[in-house]
C-alpha positions as CSV (number, residue, x, y, z in Angstrom):
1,X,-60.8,11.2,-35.8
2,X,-62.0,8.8,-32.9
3,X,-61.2,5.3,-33.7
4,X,-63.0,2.5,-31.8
5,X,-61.2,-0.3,-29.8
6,X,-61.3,-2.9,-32.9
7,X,-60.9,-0.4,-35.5
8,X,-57.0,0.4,-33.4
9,X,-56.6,-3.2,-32.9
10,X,-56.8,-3.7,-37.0
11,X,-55.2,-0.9,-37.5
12,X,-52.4,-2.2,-35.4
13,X,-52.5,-5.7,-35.9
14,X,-53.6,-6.3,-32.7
15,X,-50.4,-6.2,-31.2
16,X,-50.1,-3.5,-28.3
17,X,-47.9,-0.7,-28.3
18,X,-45.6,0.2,-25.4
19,X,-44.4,3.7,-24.4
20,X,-40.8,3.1,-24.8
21,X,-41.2,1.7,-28.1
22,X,-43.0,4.7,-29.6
23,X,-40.3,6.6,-27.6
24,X,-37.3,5.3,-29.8
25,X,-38.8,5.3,-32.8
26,X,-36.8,7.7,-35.4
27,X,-37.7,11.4,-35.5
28,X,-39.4,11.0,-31.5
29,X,-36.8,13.2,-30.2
30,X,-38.0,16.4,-31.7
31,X,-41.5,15.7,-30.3
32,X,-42.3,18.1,-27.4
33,X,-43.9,17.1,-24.2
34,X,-45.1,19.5,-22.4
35,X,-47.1,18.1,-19.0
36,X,-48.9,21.0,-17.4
37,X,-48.3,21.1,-13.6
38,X,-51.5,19.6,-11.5
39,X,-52.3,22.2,-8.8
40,X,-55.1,20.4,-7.0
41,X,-55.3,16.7,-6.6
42,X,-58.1,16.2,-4.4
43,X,-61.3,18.1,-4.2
44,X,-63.7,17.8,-1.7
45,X,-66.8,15.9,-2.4
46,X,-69.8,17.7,-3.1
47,X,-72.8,16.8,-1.3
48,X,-75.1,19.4,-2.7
């Protein structure tokens, strides 16, 4: 579901939400992560 900015903000209360608050919320350390390595960062532009 795809919520727009001020249907989050209500949802929320309008008060933002930091990283390391979500982080040490109960239960967060069984959440896996997994990042996938980035093998290119920059492509050449293509003028075609």
């Amino acid at each position: 579901m795809l919520l727009t900015f001020d249907e989050y903000q209500k949802l929320t209360g309008g008060r933002g939400c930091k990283i390391a608050d979500l982080l040490a919320l109960p239960g967060s350390e069984d959440i896996e992560l997994e990042i996938p390595a980035m093998r290119e960062l920059v492509k050449p532009a293509d003028f075609n």
